[in-house]
Backbone and ligand atoms as CSV (ligand in chain L), in Angstrom:
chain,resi,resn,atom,element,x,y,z
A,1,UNK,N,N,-1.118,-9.841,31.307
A,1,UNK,CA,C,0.321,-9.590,31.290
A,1,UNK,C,C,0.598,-8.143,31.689
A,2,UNK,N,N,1.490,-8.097,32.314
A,2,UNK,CA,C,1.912,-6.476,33.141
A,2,UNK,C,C,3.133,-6.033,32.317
A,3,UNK,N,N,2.882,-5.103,31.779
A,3,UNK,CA,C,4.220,-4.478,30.859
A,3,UNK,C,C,5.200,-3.349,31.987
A,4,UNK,N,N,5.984,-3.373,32.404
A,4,UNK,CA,C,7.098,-2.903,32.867
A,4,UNK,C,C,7.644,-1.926,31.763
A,5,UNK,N,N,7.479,-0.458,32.026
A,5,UNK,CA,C,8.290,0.310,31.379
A,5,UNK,C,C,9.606,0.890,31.690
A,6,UNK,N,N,10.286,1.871,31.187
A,6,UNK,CA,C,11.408,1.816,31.154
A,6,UNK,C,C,11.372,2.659,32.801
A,7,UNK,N,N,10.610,3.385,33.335
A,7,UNK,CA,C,10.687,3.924,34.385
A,7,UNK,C,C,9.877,3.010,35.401
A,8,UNK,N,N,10.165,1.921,34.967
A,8,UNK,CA,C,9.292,1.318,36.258
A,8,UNK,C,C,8.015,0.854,36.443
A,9,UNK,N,N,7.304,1.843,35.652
A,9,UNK,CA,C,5.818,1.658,35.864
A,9,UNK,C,C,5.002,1.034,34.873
A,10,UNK,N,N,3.925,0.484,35.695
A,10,UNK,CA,C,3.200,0.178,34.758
A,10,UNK,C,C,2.053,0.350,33.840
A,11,UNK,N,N,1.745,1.531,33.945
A,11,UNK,CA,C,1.388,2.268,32.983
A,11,UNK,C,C,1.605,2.613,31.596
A,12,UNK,N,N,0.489,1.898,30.752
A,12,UNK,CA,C,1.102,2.289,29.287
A,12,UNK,C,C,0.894,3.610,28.854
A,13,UNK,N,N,1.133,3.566,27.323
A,13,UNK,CA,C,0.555,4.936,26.853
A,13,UNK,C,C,-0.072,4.577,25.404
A,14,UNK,N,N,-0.555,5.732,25.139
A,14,UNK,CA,C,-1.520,5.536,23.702
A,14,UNK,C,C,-0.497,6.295,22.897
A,15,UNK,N,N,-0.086,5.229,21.653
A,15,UNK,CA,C,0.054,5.958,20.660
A,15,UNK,C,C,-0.466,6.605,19.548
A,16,UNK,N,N,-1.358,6.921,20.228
A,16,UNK,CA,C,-2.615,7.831,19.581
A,16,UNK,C,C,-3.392,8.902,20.456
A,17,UNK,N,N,-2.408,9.446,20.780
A,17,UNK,CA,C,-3.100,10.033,22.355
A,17,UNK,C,C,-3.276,11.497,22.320
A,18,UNK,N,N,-3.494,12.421,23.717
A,18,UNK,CA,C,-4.175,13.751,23.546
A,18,UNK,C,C,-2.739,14.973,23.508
A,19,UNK,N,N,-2.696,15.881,23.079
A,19,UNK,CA,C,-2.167,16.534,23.117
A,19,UNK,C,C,-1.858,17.457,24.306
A,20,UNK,N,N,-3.140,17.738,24.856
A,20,UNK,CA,C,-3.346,18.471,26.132
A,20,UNK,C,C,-2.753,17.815,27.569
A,21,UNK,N,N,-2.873,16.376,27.225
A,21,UNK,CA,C,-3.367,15.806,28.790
A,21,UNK,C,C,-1.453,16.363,29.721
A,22,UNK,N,N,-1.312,16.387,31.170
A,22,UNK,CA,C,-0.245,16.868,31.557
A,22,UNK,C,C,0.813,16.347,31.291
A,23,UNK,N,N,0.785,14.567,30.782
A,23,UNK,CA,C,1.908,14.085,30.620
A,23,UNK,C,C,2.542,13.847,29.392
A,24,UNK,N,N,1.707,14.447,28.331
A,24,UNK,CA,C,1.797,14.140,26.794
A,24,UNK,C,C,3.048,14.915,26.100
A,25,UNK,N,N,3.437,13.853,25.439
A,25,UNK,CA,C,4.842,14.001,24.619
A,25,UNK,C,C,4.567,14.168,22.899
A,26,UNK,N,N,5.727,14.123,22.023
A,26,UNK,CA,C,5.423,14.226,21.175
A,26,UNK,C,C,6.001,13.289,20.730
A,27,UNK,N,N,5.352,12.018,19.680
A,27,UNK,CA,C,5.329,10.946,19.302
A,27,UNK,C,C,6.303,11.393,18.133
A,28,UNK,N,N,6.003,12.025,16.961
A,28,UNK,CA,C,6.521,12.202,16.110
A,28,UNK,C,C,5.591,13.498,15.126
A,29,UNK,N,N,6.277,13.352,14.061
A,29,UNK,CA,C,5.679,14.802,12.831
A,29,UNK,C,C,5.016,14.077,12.070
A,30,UNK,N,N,4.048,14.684,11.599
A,30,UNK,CA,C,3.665,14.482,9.927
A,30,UNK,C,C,4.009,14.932,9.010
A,31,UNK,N,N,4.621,14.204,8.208
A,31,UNK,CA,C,5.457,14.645,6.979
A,31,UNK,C,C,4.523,14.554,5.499
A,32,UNK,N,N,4.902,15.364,4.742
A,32,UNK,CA,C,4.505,14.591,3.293
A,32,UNK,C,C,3.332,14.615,3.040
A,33,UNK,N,N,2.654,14.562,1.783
A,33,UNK,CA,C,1.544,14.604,1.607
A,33,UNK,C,C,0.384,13.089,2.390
A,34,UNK,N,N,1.384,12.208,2.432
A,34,UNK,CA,C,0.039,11.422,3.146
A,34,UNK,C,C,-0.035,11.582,4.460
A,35,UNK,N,N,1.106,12.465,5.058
A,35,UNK,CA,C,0.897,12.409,6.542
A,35,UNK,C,C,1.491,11.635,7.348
A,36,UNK,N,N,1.985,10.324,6.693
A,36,UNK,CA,C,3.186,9.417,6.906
A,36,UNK,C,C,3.820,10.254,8.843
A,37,UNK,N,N,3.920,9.182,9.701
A,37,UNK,CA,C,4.454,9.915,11.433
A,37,UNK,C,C,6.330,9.828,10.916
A,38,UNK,N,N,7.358,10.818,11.148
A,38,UNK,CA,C,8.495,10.327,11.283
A,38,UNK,C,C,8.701,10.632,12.987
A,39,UNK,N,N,9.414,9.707,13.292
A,39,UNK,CA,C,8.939,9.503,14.734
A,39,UNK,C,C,10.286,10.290,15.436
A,40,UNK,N,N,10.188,10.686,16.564
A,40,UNK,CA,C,11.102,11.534,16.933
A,40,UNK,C,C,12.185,10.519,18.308
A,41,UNK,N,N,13.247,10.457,18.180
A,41,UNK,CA,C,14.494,9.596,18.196
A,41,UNK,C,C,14.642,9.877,20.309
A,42,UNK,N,N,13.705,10.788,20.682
A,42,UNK,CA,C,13.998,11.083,22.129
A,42,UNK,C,C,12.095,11.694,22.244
A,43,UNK,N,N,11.528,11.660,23.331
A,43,UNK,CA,C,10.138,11.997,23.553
A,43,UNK,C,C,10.326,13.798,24.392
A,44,UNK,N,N,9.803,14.621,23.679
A,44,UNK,CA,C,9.512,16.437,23.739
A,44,UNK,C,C,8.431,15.916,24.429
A,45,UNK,N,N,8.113,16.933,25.757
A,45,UNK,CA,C,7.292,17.570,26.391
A,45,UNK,C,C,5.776,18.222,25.169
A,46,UNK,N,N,4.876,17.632,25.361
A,46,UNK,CA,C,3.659,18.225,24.329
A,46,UNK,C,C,3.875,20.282,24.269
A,47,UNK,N,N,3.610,20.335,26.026
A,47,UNK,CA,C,3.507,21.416,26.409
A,47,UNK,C,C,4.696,22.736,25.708
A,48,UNK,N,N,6.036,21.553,25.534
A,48,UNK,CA,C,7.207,22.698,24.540
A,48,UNK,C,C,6.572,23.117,23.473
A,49,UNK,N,N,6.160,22.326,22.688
A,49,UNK,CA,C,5.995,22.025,21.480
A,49,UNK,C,C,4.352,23.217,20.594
A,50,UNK,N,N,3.864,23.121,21.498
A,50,UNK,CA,C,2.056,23.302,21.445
A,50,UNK,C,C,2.122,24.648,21.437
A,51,UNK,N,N,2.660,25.670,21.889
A,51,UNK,CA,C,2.894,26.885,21.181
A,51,UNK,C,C,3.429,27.484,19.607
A,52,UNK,N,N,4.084,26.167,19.247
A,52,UNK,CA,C,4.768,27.024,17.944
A,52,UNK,C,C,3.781,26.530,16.848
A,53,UNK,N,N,2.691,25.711,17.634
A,53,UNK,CA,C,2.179,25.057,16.166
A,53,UNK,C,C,0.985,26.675,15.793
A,54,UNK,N,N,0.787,26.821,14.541
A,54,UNK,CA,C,0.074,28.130,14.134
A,54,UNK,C,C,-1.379,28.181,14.818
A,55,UNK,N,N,-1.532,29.100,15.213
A,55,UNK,CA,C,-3.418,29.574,15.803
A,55,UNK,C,C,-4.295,28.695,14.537
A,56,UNK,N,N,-5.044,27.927,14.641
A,56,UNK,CA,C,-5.890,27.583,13.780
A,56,UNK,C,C,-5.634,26.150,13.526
A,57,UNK,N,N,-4.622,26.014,13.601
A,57,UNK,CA,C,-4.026,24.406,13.092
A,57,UNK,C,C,-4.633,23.346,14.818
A,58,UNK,N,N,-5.234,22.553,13.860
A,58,UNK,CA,C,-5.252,21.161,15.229
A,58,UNK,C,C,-4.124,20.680,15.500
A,59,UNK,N,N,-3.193,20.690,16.451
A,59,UNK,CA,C,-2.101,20.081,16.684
A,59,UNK,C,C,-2.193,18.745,16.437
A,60,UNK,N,N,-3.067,17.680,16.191
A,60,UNK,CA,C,-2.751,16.526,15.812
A,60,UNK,C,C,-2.853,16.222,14.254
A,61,UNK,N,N,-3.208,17.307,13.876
A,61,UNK,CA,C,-3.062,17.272,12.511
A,61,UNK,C,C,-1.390,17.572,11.843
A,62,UNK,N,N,-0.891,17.946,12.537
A,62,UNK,CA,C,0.627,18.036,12.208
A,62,UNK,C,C,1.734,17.082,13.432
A,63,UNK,N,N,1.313,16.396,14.303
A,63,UNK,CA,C,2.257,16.387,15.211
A,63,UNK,C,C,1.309,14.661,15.571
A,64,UNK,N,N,2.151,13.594,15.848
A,64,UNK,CA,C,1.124,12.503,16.616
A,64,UNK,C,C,1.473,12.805,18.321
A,65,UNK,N,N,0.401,12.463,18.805
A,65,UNK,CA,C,1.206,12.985,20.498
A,65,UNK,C,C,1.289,11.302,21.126
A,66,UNK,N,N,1.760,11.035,22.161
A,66,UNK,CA,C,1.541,10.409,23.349
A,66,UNK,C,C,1.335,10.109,24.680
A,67,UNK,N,N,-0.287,9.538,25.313
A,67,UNK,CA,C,-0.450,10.117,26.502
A,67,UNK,C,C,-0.739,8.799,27.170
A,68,UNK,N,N,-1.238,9.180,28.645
A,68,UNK,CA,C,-1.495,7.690,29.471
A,68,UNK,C,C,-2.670,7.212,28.821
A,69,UNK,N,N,-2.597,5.518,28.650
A,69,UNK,CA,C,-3.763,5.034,28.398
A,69,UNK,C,C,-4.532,4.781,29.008
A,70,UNK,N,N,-5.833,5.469,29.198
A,70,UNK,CA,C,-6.620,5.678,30.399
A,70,UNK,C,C,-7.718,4.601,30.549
A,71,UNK,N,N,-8.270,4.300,32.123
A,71,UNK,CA,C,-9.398,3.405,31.829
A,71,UNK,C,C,-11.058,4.180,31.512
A,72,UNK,N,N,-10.956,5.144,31.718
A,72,UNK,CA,C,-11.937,5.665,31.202
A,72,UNK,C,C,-11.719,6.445,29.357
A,73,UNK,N,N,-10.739,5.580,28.313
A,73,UNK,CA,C,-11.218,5.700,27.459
A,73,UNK,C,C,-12.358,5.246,26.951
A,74,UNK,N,N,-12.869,5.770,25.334
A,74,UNK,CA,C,-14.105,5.356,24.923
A,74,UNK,C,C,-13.631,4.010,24.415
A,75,UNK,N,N,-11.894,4.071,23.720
A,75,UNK,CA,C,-11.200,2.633,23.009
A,75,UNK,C,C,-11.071,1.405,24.066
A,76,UNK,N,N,-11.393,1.799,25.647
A,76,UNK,CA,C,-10.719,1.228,26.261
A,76,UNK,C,C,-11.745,-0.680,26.437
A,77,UNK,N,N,-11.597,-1.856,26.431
A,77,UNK,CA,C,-12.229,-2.818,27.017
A,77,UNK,C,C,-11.514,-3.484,28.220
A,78,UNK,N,N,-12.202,-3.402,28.890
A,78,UNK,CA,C,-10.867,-3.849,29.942
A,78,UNK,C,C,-9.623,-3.769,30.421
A,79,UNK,N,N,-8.330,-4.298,29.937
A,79,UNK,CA,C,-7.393,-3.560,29.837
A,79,UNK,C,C,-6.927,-3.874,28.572
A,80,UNK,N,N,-7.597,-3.731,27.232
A,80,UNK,CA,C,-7.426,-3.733,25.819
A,80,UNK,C,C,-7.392,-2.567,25.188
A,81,UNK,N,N,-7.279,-2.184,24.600
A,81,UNK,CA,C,-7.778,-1.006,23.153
A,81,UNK,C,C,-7.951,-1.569,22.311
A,82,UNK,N,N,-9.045,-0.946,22.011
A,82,UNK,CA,C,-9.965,-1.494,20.460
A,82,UNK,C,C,-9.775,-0.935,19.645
A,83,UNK,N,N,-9.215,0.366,19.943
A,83,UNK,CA,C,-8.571,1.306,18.456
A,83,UNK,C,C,-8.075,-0.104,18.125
A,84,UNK,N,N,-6.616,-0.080,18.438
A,84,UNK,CA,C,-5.603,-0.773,17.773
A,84,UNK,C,C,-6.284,-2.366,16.921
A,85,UNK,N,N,-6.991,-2.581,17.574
A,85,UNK,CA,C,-7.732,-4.002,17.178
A,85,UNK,C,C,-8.671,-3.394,16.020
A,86,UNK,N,N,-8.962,-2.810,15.534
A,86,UNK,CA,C,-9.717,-2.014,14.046
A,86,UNK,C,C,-8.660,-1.397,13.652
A,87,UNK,N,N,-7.199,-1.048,13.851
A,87,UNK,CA,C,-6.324,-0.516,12.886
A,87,UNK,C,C,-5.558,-1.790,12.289
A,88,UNK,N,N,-5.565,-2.908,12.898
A,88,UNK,CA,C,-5.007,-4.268,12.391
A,88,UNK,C,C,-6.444,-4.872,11.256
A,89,UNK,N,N,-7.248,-4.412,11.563
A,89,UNK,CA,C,-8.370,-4.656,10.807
A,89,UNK,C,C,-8.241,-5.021,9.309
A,90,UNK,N,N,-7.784,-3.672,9.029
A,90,UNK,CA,C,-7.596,-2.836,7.626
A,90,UNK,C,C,-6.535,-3.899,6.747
A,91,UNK,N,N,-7.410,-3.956,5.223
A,91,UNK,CA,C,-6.158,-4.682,4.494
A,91,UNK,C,C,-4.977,-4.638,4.370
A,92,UNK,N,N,-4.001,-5.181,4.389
A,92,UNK,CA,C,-2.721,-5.137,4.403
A,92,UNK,C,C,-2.558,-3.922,3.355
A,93,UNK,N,N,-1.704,-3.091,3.507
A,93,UNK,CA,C,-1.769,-1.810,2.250
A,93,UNK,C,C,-0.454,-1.852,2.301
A,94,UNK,N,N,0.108,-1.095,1.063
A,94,UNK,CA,C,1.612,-0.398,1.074
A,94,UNK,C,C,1.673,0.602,1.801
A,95,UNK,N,N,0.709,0.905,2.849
A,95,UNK,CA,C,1.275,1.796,3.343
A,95,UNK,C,C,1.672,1.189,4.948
A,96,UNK,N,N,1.642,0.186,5.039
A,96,UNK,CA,C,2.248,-1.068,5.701
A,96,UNK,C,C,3.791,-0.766,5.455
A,97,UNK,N,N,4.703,-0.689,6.428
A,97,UNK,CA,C,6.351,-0.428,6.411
A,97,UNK,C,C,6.676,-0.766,7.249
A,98,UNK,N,N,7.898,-0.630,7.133
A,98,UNK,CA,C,9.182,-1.276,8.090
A,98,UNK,C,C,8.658,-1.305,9.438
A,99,UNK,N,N,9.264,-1.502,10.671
A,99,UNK,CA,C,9.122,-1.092,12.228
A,99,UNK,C,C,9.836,0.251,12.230
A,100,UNK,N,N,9.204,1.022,12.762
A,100,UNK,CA,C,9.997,2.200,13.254
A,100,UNK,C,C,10.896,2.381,14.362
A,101,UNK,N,N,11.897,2.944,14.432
A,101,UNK,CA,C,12.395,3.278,15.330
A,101,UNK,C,C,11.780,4.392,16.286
A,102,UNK,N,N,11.576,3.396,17.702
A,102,UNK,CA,C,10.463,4.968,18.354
A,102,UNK,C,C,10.767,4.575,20.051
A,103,UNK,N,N,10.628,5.683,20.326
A,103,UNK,CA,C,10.980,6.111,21.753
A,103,UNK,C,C,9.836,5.627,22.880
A,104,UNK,N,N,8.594,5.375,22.100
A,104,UNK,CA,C,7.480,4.523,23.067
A,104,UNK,C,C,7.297,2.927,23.221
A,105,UNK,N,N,8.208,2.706,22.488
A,105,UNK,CA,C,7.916,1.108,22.656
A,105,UNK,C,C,8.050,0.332,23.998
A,106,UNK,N,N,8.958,0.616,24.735
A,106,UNK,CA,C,8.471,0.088,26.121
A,106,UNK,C,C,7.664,0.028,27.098
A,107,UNK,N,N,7.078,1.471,26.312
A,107,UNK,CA,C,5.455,1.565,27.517
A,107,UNK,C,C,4.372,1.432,26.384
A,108,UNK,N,N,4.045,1.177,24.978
A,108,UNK,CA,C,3.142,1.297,24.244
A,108,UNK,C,C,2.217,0.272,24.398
A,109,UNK,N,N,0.877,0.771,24.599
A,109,UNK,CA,C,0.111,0.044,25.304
A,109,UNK,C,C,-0.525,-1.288,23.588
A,110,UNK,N,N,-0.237,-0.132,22.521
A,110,UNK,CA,C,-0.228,-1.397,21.046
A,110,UNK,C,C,0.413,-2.216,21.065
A,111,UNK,N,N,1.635,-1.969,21.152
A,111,UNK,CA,C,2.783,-3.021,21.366
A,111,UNK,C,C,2.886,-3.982,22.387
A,112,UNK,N,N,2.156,-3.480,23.576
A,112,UNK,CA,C,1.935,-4.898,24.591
A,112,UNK,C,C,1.173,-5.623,23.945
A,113,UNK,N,N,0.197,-4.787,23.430
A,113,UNK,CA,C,-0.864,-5.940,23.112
A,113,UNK,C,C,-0.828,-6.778,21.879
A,114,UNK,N,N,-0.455,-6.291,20.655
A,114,UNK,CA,C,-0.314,-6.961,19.245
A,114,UNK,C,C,1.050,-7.090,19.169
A,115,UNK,N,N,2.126,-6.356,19.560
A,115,UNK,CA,C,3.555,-6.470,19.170
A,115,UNK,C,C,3.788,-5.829,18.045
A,116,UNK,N,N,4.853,-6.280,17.024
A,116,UNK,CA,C,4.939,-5.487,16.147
A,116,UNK,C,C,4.091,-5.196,14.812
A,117,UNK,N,N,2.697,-6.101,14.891
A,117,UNK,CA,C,1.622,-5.935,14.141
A,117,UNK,C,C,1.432,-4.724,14.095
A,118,UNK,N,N,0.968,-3.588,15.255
A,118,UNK,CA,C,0.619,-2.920,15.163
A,118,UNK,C,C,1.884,-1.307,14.704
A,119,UNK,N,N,2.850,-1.632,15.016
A,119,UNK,CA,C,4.137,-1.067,14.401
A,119,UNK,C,C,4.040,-0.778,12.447
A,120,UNK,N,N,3.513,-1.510,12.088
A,120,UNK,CA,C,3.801,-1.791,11.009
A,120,UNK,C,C,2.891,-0.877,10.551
A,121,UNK,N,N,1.568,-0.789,10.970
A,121,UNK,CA,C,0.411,0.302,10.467
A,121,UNK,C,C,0.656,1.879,11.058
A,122,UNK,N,N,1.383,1.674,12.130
A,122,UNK,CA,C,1.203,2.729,13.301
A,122,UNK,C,C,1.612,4.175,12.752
A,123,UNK,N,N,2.524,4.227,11.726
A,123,UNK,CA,C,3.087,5.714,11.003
A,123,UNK,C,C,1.978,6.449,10.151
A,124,UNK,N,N,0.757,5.363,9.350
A,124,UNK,CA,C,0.117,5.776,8.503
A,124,UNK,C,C,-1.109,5.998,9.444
A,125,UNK,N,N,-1.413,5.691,10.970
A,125,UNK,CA,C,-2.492,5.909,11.369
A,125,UNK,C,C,-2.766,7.713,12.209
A,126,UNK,N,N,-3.701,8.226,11.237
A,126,UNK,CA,C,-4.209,9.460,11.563
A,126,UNK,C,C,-5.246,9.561,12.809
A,127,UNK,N,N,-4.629,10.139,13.740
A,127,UNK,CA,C,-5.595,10.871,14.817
A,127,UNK,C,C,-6.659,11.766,14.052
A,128,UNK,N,N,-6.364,12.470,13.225
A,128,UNK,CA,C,-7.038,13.149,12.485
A,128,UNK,C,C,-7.466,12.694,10.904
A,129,UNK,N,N,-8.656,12.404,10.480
A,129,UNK,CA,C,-8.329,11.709,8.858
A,129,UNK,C,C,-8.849,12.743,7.916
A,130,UNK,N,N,-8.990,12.377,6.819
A,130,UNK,CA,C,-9.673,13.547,5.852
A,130,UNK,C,C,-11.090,13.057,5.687
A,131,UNK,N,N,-11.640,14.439,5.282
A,131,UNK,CA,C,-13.659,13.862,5.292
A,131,UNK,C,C,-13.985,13.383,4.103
A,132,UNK,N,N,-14.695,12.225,4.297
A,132,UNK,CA,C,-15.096,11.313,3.204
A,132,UNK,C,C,-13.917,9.850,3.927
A,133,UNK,N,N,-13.191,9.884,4.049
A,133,UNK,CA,C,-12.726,8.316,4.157
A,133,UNK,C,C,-13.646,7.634,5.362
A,134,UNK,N,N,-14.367,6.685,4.669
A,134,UNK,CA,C,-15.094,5.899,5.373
A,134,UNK,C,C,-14.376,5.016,6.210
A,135,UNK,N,N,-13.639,4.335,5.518
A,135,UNK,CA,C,-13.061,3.240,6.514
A,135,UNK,C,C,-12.045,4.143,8.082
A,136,UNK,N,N,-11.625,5.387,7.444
A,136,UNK,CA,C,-10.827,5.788,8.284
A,136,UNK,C,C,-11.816,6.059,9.501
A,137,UNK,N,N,-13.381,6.480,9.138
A,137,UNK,CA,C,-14.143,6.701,10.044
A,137,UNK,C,C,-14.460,5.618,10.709
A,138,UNK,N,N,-14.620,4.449,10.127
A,138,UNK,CA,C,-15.262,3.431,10.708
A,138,UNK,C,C,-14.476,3.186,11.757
A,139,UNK,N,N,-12.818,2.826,11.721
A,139,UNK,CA,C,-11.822,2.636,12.408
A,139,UNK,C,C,-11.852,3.077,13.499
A,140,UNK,N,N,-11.957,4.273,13.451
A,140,UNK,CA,C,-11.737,5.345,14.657
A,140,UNK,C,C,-12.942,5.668,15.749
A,141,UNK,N,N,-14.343,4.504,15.040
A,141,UNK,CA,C,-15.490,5.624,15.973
A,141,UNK,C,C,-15.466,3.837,16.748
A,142,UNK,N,N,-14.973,4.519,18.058
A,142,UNK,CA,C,-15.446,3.076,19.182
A,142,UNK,C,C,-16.794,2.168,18.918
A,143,UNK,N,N,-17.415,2.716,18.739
A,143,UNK,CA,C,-18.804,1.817,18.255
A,143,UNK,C,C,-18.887,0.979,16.928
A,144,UNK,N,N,-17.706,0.765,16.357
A,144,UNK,CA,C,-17.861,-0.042,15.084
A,144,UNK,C,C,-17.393,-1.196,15.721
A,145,UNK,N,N,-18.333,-2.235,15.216
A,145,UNK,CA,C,-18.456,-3.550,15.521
A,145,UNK,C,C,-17.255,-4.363,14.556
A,146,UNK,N,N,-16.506,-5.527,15.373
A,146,UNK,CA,C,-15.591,-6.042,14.310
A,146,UNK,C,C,-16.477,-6.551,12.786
A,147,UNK,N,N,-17.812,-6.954,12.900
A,147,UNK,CA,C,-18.446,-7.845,12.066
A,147,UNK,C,C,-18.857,-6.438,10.892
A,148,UNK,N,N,-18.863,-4.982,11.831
A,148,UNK,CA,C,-19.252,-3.789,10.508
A,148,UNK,C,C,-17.986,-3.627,9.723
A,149,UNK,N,N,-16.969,-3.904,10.685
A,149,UNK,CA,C,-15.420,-3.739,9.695
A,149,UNK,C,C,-15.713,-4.592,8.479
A,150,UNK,N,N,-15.356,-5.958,9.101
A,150,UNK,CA,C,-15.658,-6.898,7.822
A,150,UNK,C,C,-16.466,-6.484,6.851
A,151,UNK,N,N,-17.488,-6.416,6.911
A,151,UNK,CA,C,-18.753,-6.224,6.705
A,151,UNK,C,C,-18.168,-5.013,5.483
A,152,UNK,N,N,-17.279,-4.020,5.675
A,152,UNK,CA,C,-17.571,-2.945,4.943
A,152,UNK,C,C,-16.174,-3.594,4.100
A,153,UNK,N,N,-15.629,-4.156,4.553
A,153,UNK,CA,C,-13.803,-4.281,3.998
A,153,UNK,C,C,-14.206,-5.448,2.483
A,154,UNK,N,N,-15.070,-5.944,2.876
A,154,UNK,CA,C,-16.149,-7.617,2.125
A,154,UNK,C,C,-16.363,-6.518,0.838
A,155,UNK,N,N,-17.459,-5.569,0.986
A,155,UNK,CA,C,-18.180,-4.991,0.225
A,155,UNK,C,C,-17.371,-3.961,-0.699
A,156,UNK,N,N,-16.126,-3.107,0.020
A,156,UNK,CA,C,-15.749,-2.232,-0.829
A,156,UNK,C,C,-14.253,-3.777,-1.381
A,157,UNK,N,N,-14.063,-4.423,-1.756
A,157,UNK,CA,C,-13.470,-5.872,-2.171
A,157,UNK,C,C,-11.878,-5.022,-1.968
L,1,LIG,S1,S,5.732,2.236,16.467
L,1,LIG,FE1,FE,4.965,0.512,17.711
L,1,LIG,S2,S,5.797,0.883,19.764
L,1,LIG,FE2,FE,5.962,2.819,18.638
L,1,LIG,S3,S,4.095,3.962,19.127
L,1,LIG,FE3,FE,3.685,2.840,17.243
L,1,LIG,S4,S,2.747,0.890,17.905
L,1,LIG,FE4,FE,3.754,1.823,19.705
């Protein structure tokens, strides 16, 4: 299926994407102690933005970005992402919410693919996680097998 964005093209984007790359916007903030995305109502230029954040700070640790979804990602299978397919993984949590209102949904390359499944997780998912969360690691490292997800989701009950 070919997703048509709002400019025409068909090119998606990652909502989980690089900060640097030339075309990257800013998805939304991290708020609050869990980090929770509030998503920003129009898409900022990365490049505005990436100066005011402080010397020392990882910009994705405060900011989610959005960039092209490339075929030479590590998430990439074909024309899938496997991130998103290990962030649907994860037990249903309260930290499961509403749909957001967000400025990428016509080109979001999650949303072509799962729809609003992946909406629903997408505010609580960290580009950046804290050390020690296993599952957050497991999620995030391309090489976890769907059967190690299970596998670990089974065991910690
Ligand atoms: S809220 Fe949905 S459409 Fe928006 S970036 Fe997240 S997954 Fe994509």
């Amino acid at each position: 299926m070919t997703t048509v964005g709002e400019d025409g093209s068909s090119q998606t984007w990652c909502p989980s994407g690089e900060a640097h790359a030339p075309e990257s916007v800013v998805l939304g903030v991290r708020s609050g102690q869990d980090g929770r995305v509030v998503y920003l109502a129009d898409p900022v230029p990365a490049a505005d933005v990436l100066g005011e954040v402080p010397q020392g700070v990882e910009p994705r640790r405060v900011l989610r970005f959005a960039s092209h979804c490339v075929s030479d990602c590590v998430n990439r299978r074909g024309g899938d992402c496997t991130l998103v397919e290990r962030v649907l993984s994860r037990p249903a949590a309260q930290e499961d919410g509403p749909v957001p209102r967000c400025h990428l949904r016509a080109r979001c390359q999650w949303w072509k693919q799962t729809g609003v499944a992946a909406c629903a997780r997408c505010p609580a998912v960290s580009t950046r996680h804290h050390a020690g969360d296993v599952l957050a690691d497991l999620v995030a490292d391309p090489a976890t097998t769907q059967e190690q997800l299970d596998e670990w989701i089974a065991v910690a009950g």
